[in-house]
C-alpha positions as CSV (number, residue, x, y, z in Angstrom):
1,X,9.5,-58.3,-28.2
2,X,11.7,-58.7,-31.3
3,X,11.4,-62.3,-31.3
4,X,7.4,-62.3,-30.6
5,X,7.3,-60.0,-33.9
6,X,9.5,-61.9,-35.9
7,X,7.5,-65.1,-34.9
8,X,4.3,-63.2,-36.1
9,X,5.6,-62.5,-39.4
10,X,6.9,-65.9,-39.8
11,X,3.8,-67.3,-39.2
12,X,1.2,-64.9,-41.2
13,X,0.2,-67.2,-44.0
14,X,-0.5,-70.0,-40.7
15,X,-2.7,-67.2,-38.7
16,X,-4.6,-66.4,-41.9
17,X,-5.3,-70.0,-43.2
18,X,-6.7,-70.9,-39.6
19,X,-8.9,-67.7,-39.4
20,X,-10.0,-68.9,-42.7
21,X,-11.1,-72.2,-41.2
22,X,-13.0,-70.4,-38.4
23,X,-14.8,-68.7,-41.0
24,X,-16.0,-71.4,-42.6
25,X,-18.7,-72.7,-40.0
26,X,-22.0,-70.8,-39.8
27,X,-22.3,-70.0,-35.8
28,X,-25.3,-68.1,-36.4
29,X,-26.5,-68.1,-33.3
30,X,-30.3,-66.5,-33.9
31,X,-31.2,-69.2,-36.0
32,X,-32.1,-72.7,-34.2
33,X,-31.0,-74.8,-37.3
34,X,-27.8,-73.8,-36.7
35,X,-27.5,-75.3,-33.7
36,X,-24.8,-77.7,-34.6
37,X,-22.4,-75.4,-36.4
38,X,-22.8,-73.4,-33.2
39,X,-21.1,-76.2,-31.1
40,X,-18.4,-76.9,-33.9
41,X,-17.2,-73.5,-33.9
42,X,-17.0,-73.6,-29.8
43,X,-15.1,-76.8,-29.9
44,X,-12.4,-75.0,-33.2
45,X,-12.3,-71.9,-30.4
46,X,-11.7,-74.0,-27.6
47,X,-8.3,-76.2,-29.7
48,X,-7.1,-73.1,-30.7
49,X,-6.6,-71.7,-27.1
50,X,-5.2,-75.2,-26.1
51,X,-2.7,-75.0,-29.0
52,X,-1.7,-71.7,-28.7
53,X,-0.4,-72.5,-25.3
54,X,-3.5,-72.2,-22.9
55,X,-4.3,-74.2,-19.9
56,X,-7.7,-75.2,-17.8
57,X,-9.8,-75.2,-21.4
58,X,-13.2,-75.5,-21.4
59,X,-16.1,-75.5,-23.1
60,X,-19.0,-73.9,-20.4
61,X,-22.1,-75.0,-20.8
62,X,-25.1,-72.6,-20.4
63,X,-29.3,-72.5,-21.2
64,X,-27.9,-71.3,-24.4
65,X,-24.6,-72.0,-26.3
66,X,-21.7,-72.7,-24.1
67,X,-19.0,-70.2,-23.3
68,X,-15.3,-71.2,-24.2
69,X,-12.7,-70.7,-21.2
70,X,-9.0,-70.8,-20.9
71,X,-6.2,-69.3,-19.0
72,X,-2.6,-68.8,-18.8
73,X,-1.6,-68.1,-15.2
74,X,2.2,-67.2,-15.0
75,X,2.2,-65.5,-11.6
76,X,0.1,-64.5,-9.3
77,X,1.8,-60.7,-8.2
78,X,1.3,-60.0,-11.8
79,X,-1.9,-58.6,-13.3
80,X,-4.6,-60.6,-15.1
81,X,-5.8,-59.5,-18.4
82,X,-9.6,-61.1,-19.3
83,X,-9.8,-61.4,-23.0
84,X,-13.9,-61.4,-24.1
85,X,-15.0,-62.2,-27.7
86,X,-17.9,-63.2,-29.2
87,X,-18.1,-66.7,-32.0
88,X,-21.3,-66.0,-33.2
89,X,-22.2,-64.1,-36.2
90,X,-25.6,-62.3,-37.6
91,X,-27.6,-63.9,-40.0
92,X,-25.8,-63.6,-43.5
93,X,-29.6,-62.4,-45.0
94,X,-29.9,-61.0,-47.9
95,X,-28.3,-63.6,-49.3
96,X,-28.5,-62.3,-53.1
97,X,-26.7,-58.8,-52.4
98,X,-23.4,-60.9,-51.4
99,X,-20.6,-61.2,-54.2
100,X,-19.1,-64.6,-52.6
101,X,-20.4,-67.2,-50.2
102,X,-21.1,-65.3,-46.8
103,X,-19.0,-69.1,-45.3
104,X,-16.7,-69.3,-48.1
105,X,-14.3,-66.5,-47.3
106,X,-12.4,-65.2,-50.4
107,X,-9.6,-62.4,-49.7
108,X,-10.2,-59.1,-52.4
109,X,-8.3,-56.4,-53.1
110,X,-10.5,-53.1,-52.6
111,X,-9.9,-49.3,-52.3
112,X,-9.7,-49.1,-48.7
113,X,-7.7,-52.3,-48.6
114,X,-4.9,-52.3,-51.2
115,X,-3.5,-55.1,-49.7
116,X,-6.9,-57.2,-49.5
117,X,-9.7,-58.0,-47.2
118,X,-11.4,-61.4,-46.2
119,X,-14.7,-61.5,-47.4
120,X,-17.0,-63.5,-45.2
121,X,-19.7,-63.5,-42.2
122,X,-17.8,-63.0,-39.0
123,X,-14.5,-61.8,-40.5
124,X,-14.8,-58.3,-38.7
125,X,-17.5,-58.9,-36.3
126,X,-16.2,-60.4,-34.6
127,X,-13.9,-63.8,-35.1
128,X,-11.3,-62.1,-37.5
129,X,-10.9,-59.5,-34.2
130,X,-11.0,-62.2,-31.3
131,X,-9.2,-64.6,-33.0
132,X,-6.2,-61.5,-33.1
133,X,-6.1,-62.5,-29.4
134,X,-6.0,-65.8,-29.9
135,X,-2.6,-65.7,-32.5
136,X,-0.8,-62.9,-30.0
137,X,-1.5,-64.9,-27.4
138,X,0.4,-67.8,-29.5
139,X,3.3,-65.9,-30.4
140,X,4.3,-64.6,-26.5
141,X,3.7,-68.0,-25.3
142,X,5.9,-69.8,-28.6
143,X,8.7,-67.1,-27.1
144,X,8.4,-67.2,-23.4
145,X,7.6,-63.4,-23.5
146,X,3.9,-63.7,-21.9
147,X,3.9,-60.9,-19.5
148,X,1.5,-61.2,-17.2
149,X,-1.9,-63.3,-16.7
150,X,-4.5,-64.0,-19.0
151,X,-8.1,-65.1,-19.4
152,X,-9.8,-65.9,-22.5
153,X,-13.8,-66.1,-22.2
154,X,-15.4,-66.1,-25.7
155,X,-19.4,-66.3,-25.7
156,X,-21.8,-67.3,-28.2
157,X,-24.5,-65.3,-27.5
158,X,-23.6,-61.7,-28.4
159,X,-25.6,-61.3,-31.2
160,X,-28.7,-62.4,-29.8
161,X,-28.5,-60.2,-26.3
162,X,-26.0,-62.2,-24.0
163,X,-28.9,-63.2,-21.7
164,X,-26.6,-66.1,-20.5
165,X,-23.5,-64.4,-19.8
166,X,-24.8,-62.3,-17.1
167,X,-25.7,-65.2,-14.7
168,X,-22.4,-67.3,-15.9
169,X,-19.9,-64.3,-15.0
170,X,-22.0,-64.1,-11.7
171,X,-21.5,-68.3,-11.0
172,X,-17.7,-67.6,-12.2
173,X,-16.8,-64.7,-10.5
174,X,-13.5,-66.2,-9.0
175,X,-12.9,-67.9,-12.2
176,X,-13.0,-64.8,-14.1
177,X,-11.4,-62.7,-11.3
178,X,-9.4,-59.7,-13.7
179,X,-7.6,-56.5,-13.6
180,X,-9.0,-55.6,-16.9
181,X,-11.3,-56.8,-20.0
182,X,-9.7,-56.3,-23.2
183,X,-12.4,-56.2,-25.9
184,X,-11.7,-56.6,-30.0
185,X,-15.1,-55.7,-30.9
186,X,-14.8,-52.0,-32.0
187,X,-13.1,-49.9,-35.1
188,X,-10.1,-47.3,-35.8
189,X,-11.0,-44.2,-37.6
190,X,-9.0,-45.3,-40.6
191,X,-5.9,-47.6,-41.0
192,X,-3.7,-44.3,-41.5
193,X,-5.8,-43.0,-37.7
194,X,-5.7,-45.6,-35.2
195,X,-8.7,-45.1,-32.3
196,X,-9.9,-46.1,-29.1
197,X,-13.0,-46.6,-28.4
198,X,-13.8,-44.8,-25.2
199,X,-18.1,-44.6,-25.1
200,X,-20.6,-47.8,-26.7
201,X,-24.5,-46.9,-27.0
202,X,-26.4,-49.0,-24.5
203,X,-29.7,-50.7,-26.7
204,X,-33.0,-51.7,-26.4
205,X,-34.3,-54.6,-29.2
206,X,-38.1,-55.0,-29.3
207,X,-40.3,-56.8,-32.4
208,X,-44.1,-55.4,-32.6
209,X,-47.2,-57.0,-33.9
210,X,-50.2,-55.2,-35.2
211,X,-53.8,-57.5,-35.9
212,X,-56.9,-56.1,-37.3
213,X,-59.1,-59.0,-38.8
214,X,-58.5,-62.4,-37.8
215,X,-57.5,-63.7,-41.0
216,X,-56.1,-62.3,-44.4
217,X,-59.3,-61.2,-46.5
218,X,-60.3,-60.4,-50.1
219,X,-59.0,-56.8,-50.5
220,X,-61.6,-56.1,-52.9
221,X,-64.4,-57.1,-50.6
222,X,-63.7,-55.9,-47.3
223,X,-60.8,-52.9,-48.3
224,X,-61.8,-49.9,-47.4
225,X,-64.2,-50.8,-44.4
226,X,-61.5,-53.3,-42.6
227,X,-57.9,-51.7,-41.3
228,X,-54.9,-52.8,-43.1
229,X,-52.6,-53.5,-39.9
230,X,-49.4,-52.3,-42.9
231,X,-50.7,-49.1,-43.1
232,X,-51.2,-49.1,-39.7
233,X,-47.9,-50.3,-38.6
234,X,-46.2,-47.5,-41.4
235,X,-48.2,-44.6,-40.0
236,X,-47.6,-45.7,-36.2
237,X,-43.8,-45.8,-37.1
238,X,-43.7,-42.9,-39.0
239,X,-45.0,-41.0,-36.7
240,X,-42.1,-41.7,-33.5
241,X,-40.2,-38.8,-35.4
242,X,-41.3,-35.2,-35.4
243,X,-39.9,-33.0,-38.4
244,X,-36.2,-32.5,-36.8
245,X,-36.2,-36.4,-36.1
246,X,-36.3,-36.1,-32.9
247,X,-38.2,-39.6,-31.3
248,X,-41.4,-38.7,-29.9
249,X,-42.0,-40.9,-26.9
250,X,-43.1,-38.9,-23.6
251,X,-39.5,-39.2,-22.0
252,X,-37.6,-40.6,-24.1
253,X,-34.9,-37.8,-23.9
254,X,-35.1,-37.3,-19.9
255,X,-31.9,-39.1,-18.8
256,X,-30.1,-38.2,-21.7
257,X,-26.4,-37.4,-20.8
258,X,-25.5,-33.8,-21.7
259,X,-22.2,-33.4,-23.1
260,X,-20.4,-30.0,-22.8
261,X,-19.4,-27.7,-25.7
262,X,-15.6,-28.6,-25.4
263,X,-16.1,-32.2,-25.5
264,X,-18.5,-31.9,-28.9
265,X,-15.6,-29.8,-30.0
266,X,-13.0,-32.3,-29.4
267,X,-15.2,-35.1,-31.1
268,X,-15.5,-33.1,-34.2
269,X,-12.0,-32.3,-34.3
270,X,-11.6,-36.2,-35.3
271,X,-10.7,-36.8,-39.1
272,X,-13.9,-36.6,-41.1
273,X,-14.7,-36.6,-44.1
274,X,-18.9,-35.7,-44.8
275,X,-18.2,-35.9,-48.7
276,X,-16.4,-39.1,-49.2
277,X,-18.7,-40.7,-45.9
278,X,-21.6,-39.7,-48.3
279,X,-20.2,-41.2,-51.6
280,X,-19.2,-44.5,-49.9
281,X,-22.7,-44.7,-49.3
282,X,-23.8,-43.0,-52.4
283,X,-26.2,-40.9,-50.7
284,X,-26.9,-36.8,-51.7
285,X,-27.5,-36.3,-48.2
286,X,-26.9,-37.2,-44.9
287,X,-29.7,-38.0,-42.5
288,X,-30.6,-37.8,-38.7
289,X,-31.7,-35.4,-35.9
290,X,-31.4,-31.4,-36.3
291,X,-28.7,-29.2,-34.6
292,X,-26.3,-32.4,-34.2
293,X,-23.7,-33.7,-36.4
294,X,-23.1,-36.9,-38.1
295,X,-20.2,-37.6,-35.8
296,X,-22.7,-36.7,-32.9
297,X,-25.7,-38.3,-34.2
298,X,-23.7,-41.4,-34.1
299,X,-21.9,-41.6,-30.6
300,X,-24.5,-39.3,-28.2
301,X,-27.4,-39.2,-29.6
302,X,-29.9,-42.0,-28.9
303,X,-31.8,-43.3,-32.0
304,X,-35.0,-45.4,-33.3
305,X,-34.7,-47.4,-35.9
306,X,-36.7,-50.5,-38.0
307,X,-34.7,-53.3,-38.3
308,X,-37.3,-55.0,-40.7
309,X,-40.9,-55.1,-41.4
310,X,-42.9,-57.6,-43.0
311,X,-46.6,-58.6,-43.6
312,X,-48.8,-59.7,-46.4
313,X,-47.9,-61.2,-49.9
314,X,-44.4,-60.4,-50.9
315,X,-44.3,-63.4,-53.5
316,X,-44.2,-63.4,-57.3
317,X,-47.0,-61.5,-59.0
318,X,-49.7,-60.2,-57.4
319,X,-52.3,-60.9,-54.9
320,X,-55.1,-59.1,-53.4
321,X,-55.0,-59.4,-49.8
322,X,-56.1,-57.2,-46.8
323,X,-53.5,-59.1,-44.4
324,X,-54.4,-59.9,-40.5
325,X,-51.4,-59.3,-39.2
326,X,-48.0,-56.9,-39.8
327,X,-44.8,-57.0,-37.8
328,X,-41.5,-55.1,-37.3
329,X,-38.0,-55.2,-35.5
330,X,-37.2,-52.3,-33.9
331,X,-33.5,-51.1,-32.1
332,X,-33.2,-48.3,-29.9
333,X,-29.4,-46.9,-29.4
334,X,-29.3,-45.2,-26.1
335,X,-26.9,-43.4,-24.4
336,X,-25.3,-43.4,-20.9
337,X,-28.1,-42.9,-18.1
338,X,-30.5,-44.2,-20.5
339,X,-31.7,-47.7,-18.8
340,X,-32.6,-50.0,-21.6
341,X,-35.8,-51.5,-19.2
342,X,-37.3,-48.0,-19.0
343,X,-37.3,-46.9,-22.6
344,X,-38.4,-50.2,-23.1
345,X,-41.2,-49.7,-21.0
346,X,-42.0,-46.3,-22.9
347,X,-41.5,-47.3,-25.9
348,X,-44.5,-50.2,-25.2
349,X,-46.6,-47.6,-23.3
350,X,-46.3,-45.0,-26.3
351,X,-46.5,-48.0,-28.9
352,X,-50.5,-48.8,-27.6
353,X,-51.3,-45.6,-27.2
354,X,-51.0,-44.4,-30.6
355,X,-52.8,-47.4,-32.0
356,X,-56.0,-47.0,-33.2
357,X,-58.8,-49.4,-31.8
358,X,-59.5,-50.7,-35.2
359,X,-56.3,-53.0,-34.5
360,X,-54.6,-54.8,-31.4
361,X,-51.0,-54.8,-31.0
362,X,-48.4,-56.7,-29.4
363,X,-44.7,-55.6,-28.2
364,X,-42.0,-58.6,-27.3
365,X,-38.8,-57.2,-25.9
366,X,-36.5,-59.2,-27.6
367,X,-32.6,-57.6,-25.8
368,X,-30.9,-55.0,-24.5
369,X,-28.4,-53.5,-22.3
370,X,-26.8,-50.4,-21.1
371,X,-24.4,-47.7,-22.1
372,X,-21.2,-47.2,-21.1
373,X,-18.0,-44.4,-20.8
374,X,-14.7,-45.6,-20.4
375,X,-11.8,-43.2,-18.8
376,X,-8.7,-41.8,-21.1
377,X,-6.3,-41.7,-18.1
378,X,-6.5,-45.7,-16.5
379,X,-3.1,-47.5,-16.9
380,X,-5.2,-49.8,-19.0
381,X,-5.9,-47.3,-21.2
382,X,-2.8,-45.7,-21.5
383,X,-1.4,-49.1,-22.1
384,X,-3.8,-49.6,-25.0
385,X,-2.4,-45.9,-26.6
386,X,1.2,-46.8,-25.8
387,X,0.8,-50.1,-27.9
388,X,-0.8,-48.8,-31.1
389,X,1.7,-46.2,-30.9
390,X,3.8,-48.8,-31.2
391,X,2.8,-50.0,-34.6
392,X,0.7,-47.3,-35.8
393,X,3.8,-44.7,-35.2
394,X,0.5,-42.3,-34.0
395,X,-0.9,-41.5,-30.6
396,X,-4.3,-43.1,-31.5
397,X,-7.6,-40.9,-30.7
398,X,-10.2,-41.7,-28.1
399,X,-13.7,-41.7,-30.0
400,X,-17.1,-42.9,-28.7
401,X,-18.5,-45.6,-30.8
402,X,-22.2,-45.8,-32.2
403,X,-22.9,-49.3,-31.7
404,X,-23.9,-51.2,-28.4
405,X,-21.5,-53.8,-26.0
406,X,-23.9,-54.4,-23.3
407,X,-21.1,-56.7,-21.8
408,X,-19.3,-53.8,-21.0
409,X,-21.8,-52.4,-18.7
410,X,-21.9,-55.8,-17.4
411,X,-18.2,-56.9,-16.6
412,X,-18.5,-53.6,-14.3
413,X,-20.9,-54.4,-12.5
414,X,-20.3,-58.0,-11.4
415,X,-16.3,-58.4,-12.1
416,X,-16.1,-54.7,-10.7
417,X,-13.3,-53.9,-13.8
418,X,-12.7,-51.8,-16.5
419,X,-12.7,-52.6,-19.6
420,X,-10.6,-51.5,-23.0
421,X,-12.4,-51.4,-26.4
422,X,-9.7,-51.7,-29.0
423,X,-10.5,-52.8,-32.1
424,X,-9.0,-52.8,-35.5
425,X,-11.6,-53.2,-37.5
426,X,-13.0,-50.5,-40.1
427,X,-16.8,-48.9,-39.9
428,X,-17.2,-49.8,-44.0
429,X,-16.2,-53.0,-43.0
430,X,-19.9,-54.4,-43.6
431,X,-20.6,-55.1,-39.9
432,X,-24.2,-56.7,-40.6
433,X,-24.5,-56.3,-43.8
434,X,-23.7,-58.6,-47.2
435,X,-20.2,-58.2,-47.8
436,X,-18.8,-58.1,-44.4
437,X,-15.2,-58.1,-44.6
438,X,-11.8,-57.3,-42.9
439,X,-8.5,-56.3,-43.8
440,X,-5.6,-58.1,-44.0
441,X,-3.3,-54.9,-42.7
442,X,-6.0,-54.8,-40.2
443,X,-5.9,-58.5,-38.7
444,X,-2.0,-58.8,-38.8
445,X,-1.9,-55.3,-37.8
446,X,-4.0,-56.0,-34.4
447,X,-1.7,-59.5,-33.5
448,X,1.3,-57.5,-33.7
449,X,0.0,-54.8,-31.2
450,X,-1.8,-56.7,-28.9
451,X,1.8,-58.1,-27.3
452,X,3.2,-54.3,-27.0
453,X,-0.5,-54.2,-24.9
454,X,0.6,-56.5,-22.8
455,X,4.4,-55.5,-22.2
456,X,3.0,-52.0,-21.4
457,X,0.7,-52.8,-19.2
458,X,2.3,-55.3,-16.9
459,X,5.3,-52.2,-16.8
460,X,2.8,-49.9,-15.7
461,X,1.0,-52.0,-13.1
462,X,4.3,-52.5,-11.1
């Protein structure tokens, strides 16, 4: 292990300048014109696992953007480790609320990181993370210290639902045959708290469209005697949370898991700080459904939010239109026995209903995917602890994330594994947002543990 360190350290400005590279090209994978860019980054993934030492590389095409495959089989008595990762990014949008090029990653120093964070699309979420894998993969092969098998399958299609992956893990089963997923996709509590991510809300993703007349029309003339599908759209919205915000859809909340008073206990107990989570934000008050914390509302709670809503004239000036149509994006976070086709289903039912017959409306279901627990005492889990133990110097804390892995649910239920979510990145890391960025301590922090992973876990599974 020494020598796989000290080869990590020698190589740091190497690991960063490459990452850097990666970051460059815009796989934004919602966006058709980026189509290219999307197949550029596939091919940089794809020489990166053959130089770091990988074997059987390939570039997997699918009815979307192709999955990238490799593999390092040392032995087959010893366990395999499938390493999942996503090179696609979310749209950079709005462009004019980011500080530097969302592709033209700058490293800045910052409160949270002293030490400096790259500033770019992607850096966190999630090529700065699966890229980690890529580098500690590097070092154990460049010092014969690889301990046991591994797979590397990074998709293009997170960010846009996975629809693909599904049927390609069912068509590669024996390809992808595993002991364990290892996931980078996930945060630590704080660089001084390491984590591990032990729950991920499932989703449901639909966009909505509300007509009244069939063309935009003189708001002068016909206001007041013509519905204005914006209005409508606001009010309908408005009104899928009562007073407490609690979401208002006939059974919505009837498969909600219900967690006992010791385990809300122990999540609270996790280092959290309401006054400085509010001034990072700089918002007076925190926000969400009664009788649950913010550490709850975030983890076991299921939510309904807009995404985005558009409609009418939003250009320069003014102009007096009673628009035809008015759309929205909306995400539903859902928790374990919620099935993301059911509250999609009730969500669509509910959606017509409360419309009134002065407009039509339209719901597309756009993605989803389910919730999913992951156990504290697995070897694989263990393993994950024993490692950032290693390089932390603390026992890290299992915590249930807020955001949504659908793959998780997925590598279950066709690969029959379990999989480990542990990430290094931080929640105020701009996941999504302009700005997204990830620390330095934080990258080289998660190539030097992810070796310890694997020493630990190929000594437990003896």
């Amino acid at each position: 292990m020494k020598k796989t360190q000290s080869y990590i350290k020698k190589n740091k400005k190497k690991f960063l300048n490459e990452l850097l590279d990666l970051l460059k090209i815009p796989s934004i994978s919602a966006d058709p014109k980026y189509k290219k860019a999307m197949f550029k980054t596939a091919d940089f993934v794809a020489k990166s696992l053959k130089d770091a030492g990988a074997e059987n590389v390939e570039i997997c095409p699918t009815p979307g953007y192709p999955v990238v495959y490799g593999e390092k089989l040392i032995d087959p008595k010893k366990p395999t480790v499938l390493v999942y990762g996503h090179y696609d990014v979310q749209p950079p949008d709005p462009l004019d609320l980011w500080t530097s090029g969302p592709f033209e990653p700058v490293i800045k120093k910052t409160k949270i990181h002293p030490k400096g964070a790259i500033f770019a699309r992607g850096s966190a979420d999630d090529k700065g993370q699966f890229y980690m894998h890529v580098k500690a993969f590097e070092a154990m092969m460049a010092t014969d210290s690889l301990p046991c098998n591994v797979k590397f399958m990074i998709e293009g299609e997170e960010e846009v639902g996975s629809d693909n992956l599904g049927p390609f893990c069912q068509a590669n089963k024996k390809k992808l045959a595993c002991d364990m997923v290892m996931i980078s996709d996930t945060s630590i509590i704080a660089n001084d708290c390491p984590s591990i991510s032990v729950g991920l809300r499932g989703l449901s993703y639909v966009e909505v469209e509300v007509t009244a007349a069939n063309r935009d029309l003189h708001s002068g003339v016909y206001g007041g005697a013509v519905a204005n599908p914006i209005n409508i759209l606001s009010k309908m919205i408005a009104s899928m949370h009562d007073e407490n915000n609690h979401i208002t859809i006939p059974g919505f909340y009837d498969a909600v898991e219900k967690i006992s008073r010791k385990e809300r206990k122990a999540m609270n107990a996790a280092p959290f700080d309401l006054t400085e989570y509010k001034k990072d934000l700089e918002i007076d008050k925190e926000h969400g459904e009664k009788g649950f914390t913010t550490l709850e509302r975030t983890s076991i709670r299921p939510t309904l939010d807009v995404n985005g809503i558009w409609g009418g004239y939003i250009g320069e000036g003014a102009k007096t239109v009673l628009p035809s149509k008015a759309y929205a994006k909306i995400s539903m976070r859902l928790v374990p026995n919620q099935k993301h086709e059911k509250i999609t289903k009730l969500f669509t039912k509910h959606f017509k209903k409360i419309a009134p017959k002065s407009v039509k409306v339209k719901v597309t279901p756009h993605h989803g995917g389910e919730a999913a627990v992951t156990p504290t005492d697995s070897v694989e889990y263990l393993a994950a602890a024993k490692a950032m133990e290693d390089t932390f110097g603390k026992t890290p804390i299992p915590q249930r994330g807020g955001g949504s892995i659908p793959i998780v649910a997925l590598f279950e239920k066709v690969l029959g594994v379990k999989s480990v979510l542990m990430g290094f990145g931080l929640d105020s890391d701009g996941l999504h947002s302009p700005n997204e960025h990830y620390g330095l301590f934080n990258y080289y922090k998660g190539i030097e543990t992810i070796p310890y992973f694997f020493k630990h876990y190929a000594e437990m599974k003896k």
